[in-house]
N, C-alpha and C positions, 0 to 999 in steps of 0.2 A: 259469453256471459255478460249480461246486462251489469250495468254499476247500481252500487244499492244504495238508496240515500232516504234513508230513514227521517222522516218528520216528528215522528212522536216514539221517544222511547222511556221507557220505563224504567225507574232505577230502585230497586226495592232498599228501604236502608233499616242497617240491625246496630247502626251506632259502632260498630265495631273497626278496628281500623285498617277492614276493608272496604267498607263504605266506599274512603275517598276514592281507593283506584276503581272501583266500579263507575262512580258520579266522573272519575276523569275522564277513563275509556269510553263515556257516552259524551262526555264534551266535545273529544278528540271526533266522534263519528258525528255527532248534530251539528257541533259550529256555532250554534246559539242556543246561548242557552234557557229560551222558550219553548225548546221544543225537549226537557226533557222532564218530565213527571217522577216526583219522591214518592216513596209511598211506605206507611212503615206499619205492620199488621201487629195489632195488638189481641192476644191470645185469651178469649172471654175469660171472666172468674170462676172460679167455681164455686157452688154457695156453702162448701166449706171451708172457705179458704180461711183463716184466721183475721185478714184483714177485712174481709165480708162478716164474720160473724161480730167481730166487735165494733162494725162499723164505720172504720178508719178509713177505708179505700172505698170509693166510688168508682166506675168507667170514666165519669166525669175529671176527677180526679187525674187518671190517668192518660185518657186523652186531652188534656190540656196541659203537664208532663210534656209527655211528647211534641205537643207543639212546640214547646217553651224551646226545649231540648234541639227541635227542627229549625227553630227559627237561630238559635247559636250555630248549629253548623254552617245555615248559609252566608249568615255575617263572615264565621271563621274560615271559611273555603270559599270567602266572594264570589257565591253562587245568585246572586239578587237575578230575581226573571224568573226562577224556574218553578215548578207547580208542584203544591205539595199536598197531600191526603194524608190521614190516622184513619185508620178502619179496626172492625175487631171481625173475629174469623179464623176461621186457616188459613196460615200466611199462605202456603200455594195456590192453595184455589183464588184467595180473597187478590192474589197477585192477578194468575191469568184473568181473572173476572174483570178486574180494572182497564188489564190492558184491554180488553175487546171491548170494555164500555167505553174509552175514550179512544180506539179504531188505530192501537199503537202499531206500529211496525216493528218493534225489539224490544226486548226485557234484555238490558245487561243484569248480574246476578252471580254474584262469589258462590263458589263452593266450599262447602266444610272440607270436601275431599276423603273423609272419612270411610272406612273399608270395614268389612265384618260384623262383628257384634258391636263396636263403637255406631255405624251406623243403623243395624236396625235399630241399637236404644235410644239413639242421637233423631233418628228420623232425616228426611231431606228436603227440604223449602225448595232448591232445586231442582231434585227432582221430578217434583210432582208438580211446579211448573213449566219444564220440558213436559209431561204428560198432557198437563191441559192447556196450554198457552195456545193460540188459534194465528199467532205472529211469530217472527222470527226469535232465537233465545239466544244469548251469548252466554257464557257460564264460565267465567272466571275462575282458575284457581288460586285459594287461600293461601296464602304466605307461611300460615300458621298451619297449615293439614301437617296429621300422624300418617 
């Protein structure tokens, strides 16, 4: 078996405090950390939402949020170098799509872990990028899974 040394890997983040062991486990495989892409999928509005009808939340809004938010974790996890995205979409697809636009080699990527009726109501970000991801997938489990 060939050794595997991934150039570009994708690290999906949900702010959560799996994040960091996801962003570490892809340190530990790149080594530099240029080569590992954030990317955090923001979930369109819907045009009923309360914040959309009275006007208070924008995308704009929310994707700068996120930045804000993105740019504290790298300070706080002295991640400086690494490449970061906000996208809005399904976070699955909006993931694999990323990875094959920038020609990544791995999505690291927690799992809920989630069994049953918790997950069909819960749904799965991993999942469904093991479905469609076109590179290799790592998938983490969650510390926190039922």
């Amino acid at each position: 078996m060939s050794d595997f040394n991934p150039k570009k890997i994708v690290v999906p983040v949900d702010f959560s405090g799996e994040t960091e062991q996801a962003v570490q486990s892809a340190k530990e495989i790149a080594g530099d950390l240029s080569h590992i892409y954030l990317i955090h999928v923001l979930v369109p509005l819907d045009a009923v939402s309360p914040g959309v009808l009275w006007g208070d939340l924008t995308d704009d809004d929310r994707k700068k949020a996120v930045n804000e938010r993105m740019d504290e974790l790298i300070k706080e996890k002295n991640l400086s170098g690494v490449n970061t995205k906000v996208d809005f979409g399904s976070p699955g697809l909006v993931i694999a799509e990323y990875a094959k636009e920038i020609s990544a080699d791995l999505i690291v990527i927690p799992s809920h872990g989630y069994h049953g009726i918790k997950h069909f109501v819960m749904g799965s970000v991993a999942e469904r990028v093991l479905r469609h991801a076109e590179c290799a997938v790592l998938v983490l489990r969650r510390s926190d899974a039922d």
